[in-house]
C-alpha positions as CSV (number, residue, x, y, z in Angstrom):
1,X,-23.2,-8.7,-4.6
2,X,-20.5,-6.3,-3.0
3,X,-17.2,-7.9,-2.3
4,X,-14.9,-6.1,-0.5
5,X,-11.6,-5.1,-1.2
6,X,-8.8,-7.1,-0.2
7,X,-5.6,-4.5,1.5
8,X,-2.3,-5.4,2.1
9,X,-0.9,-3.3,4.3
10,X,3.2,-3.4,4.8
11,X,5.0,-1.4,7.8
12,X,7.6,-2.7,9.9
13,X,6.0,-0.9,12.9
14,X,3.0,-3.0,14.5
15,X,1.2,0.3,16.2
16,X,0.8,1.5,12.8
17,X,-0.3,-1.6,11.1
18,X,-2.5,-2.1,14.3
19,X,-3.9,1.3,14.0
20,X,-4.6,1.3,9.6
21,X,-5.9,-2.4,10.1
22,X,-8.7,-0.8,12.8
23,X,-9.6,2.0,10.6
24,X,-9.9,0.1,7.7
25,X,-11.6,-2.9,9.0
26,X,-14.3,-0.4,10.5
27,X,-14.6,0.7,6.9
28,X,-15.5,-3.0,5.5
29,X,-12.0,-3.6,4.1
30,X,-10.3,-6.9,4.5
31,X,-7.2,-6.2,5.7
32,X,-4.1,-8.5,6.3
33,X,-1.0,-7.0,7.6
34,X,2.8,-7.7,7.2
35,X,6.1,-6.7,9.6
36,X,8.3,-6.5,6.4
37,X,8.3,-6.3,2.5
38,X,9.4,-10.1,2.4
39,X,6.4,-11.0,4.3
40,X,4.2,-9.8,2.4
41,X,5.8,-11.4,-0.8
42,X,5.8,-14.7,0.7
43,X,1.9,-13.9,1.3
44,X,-0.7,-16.4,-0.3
45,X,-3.1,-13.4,-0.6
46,X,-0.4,-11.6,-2.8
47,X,-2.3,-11.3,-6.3
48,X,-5.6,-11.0,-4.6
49,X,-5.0,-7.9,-3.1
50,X,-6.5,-4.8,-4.2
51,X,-4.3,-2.1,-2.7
52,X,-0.8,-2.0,-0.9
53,X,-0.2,0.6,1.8
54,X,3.2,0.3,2.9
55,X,6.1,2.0,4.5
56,X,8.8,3.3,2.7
57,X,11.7,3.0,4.6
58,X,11.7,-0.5,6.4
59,X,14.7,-2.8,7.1
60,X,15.3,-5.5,4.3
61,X,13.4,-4.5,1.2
62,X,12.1,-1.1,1.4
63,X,8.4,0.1,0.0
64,X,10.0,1.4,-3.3
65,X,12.2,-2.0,-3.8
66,X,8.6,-3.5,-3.1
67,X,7.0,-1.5,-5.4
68,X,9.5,-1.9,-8.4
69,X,9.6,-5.8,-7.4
70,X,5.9,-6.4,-8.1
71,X,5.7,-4.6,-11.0
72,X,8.8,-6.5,-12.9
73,X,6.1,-9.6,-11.6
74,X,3.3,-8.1,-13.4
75,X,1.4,-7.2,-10.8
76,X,-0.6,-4.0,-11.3
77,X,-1.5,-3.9,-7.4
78,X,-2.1,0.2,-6.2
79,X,0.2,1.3,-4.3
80,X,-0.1,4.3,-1.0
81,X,3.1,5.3,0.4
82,X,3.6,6.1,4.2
83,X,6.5,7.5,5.8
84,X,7.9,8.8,9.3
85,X,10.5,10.5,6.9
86,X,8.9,12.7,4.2
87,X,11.2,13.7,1.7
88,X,10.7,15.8,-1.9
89,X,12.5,13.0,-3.9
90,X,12.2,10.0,-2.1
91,X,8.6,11.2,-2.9
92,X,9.0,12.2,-6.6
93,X,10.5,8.5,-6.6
94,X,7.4,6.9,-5.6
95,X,5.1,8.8,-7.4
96,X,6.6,8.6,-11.0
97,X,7.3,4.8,-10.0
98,X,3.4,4.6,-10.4
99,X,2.3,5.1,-6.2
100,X,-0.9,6.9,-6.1
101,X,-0.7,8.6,-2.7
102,X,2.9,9.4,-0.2
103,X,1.7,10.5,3.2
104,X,3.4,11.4,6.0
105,X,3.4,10.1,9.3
106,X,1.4,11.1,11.1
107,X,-1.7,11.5,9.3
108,X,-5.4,12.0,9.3
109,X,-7.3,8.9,8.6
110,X,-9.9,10.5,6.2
111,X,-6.8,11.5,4.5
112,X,-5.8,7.5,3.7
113,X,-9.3,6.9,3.1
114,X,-9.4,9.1,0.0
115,X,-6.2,7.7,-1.2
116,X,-7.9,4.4,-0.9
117,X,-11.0,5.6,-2.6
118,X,-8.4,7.0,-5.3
119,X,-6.6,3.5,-5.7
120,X,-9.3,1.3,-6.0
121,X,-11.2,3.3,-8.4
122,X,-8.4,3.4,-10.8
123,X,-8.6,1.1,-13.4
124,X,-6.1,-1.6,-13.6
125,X,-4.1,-3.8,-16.5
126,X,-2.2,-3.1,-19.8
127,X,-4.2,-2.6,-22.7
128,X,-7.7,-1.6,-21.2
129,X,-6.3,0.7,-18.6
């Protein structure tokens, strides 16, 4: 039985959460969504999610903080990177810190869909990975 995939998505912008949550609920994601990096930390759904798409720059904790945070927890959640603000090594950053995809703002849907596909068909954990 197909279960679908749980994805957190982070942004401190509510058009763009409102617009990732509609394409990926059309999809047959489940999606929650979170104003803030904190949020999203204080979420119960926190180590059942599958994927994190989040912002990079946001007020409090940004998506890199965010990033590096879960992963001194142990979690092994993919991360996508979105920003309004691309830059070479703000993106270097994210993708040596382990981030599978950093897209810039805007962009195509199909193009966070493979990202997605790309995430969630990595495998995950220590050892067996």
């Amino acid at each position: 039985m197909f279960t679908p995939s749980l994805i957190s998505v982070v942004d401190d912008d509510g058009s763009v959460r409102a617009a990732i949550n509609n394409l990926l609920k059309s999809r047959g994601y489940i999606v929650h969504t979170f104003a803030s990096a904190e949020e999203f930390l204080r979420s119960p759904h926190l180590n059942d999610t599958s994927c994190v798409i989040a912002d990079v720059q946001m007020s409090a904790m940004s998506g890199l903080d965010l990033l590096t945070h879960m992963r001194a927890e142990g979690c092994d959640a993919p991360f996508i990177f979105i920003t309004a603000f691309p830059d070479d090594r703000v993106r270097a950053r994210a993708l040596s810190a382990g981030a599978i995809c950093f897209l810039a703002k805007p962009f195509a849907g199909q193009h966070l869909i493979r990202c997605l596909h790309t995430a969630l068909d990595k495998p995950r954990g220590g050892a067996n990975a």
